[in-house]
N, C-alpha and C positions, 0 to 999 in steps of 0.2 A: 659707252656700250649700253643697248636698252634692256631694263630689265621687265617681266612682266610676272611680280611675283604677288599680287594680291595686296592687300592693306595687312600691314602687320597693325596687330590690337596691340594702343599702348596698356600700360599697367593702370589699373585705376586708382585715379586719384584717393587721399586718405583723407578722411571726412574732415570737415572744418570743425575748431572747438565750437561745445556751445555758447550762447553767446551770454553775456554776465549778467545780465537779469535773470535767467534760468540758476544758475548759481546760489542767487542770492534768495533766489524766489523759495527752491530747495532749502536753504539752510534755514531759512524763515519756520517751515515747519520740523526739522527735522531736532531738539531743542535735547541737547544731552539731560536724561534722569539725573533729578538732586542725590547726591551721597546720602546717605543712611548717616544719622549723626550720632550714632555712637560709633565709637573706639573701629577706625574706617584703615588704621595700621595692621589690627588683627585683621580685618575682612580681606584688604592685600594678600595679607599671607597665607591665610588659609584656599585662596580662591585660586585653580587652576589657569599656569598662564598659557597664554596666546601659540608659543613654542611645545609647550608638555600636547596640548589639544590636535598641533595637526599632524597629517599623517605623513609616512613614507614618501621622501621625496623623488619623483618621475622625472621622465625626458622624453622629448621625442624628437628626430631629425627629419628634415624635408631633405629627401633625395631626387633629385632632377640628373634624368641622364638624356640620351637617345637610344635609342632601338635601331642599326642601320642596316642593312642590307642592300646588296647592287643588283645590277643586272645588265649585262652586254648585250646591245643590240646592233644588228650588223645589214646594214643597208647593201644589197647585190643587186647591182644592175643601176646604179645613179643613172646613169646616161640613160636610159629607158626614164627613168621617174620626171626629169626633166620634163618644164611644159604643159606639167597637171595644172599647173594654176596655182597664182597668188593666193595664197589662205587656205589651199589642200593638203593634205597631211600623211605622213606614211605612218602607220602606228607601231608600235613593237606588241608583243607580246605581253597581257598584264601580270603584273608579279609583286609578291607581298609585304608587305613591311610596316611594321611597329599596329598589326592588325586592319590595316588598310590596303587597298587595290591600289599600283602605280601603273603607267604607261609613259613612253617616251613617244613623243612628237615630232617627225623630223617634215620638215616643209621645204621641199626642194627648189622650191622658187620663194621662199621668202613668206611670211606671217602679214609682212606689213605693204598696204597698197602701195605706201608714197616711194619704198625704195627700189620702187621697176625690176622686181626680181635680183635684185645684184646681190641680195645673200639669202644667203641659209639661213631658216629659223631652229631653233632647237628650242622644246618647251618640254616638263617633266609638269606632266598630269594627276591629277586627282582621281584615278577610275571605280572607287566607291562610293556610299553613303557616307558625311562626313559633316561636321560642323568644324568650322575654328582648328581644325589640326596645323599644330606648327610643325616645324619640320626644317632641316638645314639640308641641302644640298650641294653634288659634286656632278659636273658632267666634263669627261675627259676625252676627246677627240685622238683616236692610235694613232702614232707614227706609225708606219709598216713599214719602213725602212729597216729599221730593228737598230737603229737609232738612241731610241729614247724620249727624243723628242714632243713628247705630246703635249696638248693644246687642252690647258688646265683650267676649270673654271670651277672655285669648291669655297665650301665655306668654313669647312671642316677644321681648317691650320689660321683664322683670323679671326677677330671677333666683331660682330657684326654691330653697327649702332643702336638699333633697334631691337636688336636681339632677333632669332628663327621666323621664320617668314610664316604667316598664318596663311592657310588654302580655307576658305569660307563656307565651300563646298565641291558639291560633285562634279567637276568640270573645270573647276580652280586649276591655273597654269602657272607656272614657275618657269622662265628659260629667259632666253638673248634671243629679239627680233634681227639682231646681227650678229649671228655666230661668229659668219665669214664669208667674207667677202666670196664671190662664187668663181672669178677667175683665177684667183690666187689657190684656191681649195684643189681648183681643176689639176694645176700645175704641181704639187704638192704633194710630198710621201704619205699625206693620210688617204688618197683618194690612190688604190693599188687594183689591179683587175676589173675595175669599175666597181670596188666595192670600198666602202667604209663601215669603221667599228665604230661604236662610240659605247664607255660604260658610264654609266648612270648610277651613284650610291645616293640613297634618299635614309636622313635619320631623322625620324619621329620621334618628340620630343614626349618622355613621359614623366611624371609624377608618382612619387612611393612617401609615404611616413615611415620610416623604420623607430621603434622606439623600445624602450627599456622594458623589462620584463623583469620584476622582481626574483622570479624563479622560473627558470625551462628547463626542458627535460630535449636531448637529443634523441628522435628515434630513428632506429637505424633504417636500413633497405629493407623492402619484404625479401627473404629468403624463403619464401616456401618451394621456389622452384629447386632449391638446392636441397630440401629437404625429400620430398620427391622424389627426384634421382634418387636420392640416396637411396631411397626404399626400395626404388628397382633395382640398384645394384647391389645390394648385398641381397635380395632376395624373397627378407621378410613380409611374411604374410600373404607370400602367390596363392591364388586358387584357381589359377584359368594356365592356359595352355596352350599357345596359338604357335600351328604347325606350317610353319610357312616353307615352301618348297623343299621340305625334308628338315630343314631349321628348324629347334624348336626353341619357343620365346615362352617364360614365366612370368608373366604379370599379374595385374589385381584386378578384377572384373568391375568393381566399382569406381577403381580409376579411370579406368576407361568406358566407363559409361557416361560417367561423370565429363566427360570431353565429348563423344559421340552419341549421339543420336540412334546410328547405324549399329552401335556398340552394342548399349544398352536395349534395341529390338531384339538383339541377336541374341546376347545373353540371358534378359530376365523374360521377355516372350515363350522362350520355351517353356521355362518354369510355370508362368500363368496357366500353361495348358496342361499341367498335369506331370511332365515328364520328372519324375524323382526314381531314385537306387531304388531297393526293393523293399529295404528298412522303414522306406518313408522319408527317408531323407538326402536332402541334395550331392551330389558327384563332388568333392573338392577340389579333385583337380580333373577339371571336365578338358578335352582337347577340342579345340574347333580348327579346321583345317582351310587357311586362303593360299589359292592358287593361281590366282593372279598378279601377284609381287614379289618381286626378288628382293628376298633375304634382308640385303644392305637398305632397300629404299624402306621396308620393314622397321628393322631398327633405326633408322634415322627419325621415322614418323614416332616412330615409341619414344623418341630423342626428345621430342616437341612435346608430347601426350603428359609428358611426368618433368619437363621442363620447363617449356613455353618460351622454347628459343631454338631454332636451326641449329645442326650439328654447324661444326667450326668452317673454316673458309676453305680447308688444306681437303678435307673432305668434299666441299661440293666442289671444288677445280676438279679433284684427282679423276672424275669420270667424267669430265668434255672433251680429253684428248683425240677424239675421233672426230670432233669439231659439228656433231649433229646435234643440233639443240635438242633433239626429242631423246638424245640417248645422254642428257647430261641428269647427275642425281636430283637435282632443280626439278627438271622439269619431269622427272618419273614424282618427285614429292609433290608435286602440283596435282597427279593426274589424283594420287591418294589422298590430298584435302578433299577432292572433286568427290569422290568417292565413300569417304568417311564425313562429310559438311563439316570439316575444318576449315574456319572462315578465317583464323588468323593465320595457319599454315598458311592455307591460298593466300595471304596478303602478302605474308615474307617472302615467297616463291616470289608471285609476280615483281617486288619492289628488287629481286636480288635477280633475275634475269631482266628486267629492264634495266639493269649499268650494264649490260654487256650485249645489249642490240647495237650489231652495225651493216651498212648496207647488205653485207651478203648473207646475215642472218634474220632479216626483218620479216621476208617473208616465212620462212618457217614460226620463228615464235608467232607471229600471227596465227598462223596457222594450229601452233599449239595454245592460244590463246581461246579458239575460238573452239575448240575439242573439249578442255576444261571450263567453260565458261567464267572464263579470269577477263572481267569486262576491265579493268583498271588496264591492265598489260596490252589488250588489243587495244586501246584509245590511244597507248603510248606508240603504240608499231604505226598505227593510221597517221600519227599526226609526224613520226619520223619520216613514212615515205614519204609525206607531200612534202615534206622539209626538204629532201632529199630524189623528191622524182626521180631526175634524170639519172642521178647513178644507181637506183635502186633498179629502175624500168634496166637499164645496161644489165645490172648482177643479172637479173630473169633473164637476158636474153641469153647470154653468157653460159 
């Protein structure tokens, strides 16, 4: 079977001794000091030896692992791909691993000119900047029978003679110019609806020293988000007062300043311009009244403000039941990052309604992607529909 994996770098060689003139040429000048010729018993004794002088003895270990990661890539439509041509290539999607760009190769007439198309190439690519990365590889051909059966090629479970296959650079190929044979593939439970899977695991081999440390100190998690809470929920220290739809909420003005932007205009801008009691001195518990949030999406965002984590999961399910993306708590906390420039809020929102786009909700969160300007979420909606044209284009018609 051909492989085409780069030149693995052997280990380099270990330096030859020098050679014995060098030795001698050395000892020639290097002429041990005469003893002192008095009483050379007492100097022994009293002179610190060799063992008293040196210090705490260290360690250190060389850890070699891999870093692995896969990626399934699923060829629709083989019979269309056919006929591109010897040495053309369908690419998958690049995807990351041990801090490098991969891509899988699949060449449906074959890599190599001399074998007239009669197989499949399959090659696992370099797709970044890269010098000498070694790397061990696995590419697995599905049954879809449901079977089992599948068509294993890994290096994962053997050990290799050379040791992990070195990629030189950016465009370095790794695969089989004969996967398989292409009549036998045709015939064959991996080839189902005119589609094929193939998954792809690439481990990047890396290097670490772990070593001794006389004395360490374990430091724990930051807790300040739990400290936080805590402050808003027992109370202490409120001086603000925010009256949301009849609801009223105690919190700390500087906390929230401290998070918003929006906040802190709201709050110390008045001040700037004069408005104080009559005393001379500030309101403690001033009330500012927002009327455009309900209550719940309210306190979840104060959730985040004095936490810096989403309320729990049970909470954002509990209001999708109506199955409208715009009326789930997600995407009402979305619209209030937008609102407030909560830049992490808006990340979590978008990263936590993007696992639950499917075709009949693509187009709305788009749609609420593009209302909130959540650029990450609308890139994922755009690249699901083309993923997904034809059944999406169906759901709109529908």
């Amino acid at each position: 079977m051909d492989e085409d994996a780069g030149d693995a770098s052997p280990p380099p060689a270990p330096l030859p001794p020098p050679p014995a003139h060098v030795h001698a040429h050395a000892h020639h000048h290097l002429h041990p000091a005469p003893a002192p010729p008095q009483a050379p018993a007492a100097a022994a004794a009293t002179a610190p030896s060799q063992r008293d002088m040196s210090a705490s003895p260290t360690s250190s270990r060389s850890v070699t692992e891999t870093v692995n990661g896969s990626h399934r890539f699923v060829i629709q439509g083989y019979s269309l791909a056919k006929g591109m041509g010897v040495g053309r290539h369908i690419a998958s999607e690049t995807f990351s691993v041990g801090g490098f760009q991969w891509a899988v190769y699949f060449y449906p007439d074959g890599k190599n000119p001399e074998d007239n198309s009669a197989y499949v190439s399959v090659f696992i690519a370099l797709a970044s900047e890269g010098t000498d990365v070694r790397a061990l590889f696995e590419l697995t051909l599905l049954d879809q029978s449901g079977k089992g059966k599948h068509k294993v090629h890994s290096h994962f479970d053997r050990s290799l003679e050379s040791g992990p296959y070195t990629l030189k650079y950016r465009g370095s190929m790794w695969g089989y110019k004969r996967f398989f044979r292409r009549t036998a593939l045709e015939t064959s439970d991996f080839l189902k609806d005119d589609c094929l899977k193939i998954n792809c695991t690439v481990g990047v081999v890396v290097s670490s020293i772990d070593y001794s440390r006389p004395h360490s100190i374990q430091v724990p998690d930051s807790d300040i988000g739990y400290h936080f809470g805590s402050l808003l929920d027992n109370q202490e220290g409120v001086d603000v007062i925010l009256n949301v739809g009849g609801e009223r909420f105690h919190a700390h003005r500087l906390v929230l300043a401290a998070r918003s932007h929006v906040f802190r205009s709201q709050f110390f801008d008045d001040e700037s311009d004069g408005e104080k009691s009559e005393d001379g001195e500030s309101d403690e518990l001033r009330e500012f009244f927002i009327d455009d949030m309900e209550p719940k999406v309210f306190k979840a965002m104060l959730h985040f403000i004095y936490r810096d984590t989403l309320v729990d999961e049970y909470e954002l399910g509990a209001s999708s039941s109506d199955g409208s993306v715009f009326d789930t708590l997600t995407a009402k906390l979305l619209a209030a990052a937008d609102k407030y420039d909560l830049g992490r809020l808006r990340s979590l929102c978008e990263s936590y309604l993007c696992k639950g786009i499917t075709v009949a909700s693509v187009a709305s969160t788009l749609a609420l992607a593009e209302r909130h300007r959540a650029m990450e979420l609308k890139a994922v909606c755009l690249k699901f529909s083309a993923e997904n044209l034809s059944d999406t284009l169906t759901s709109l018609q529908l």
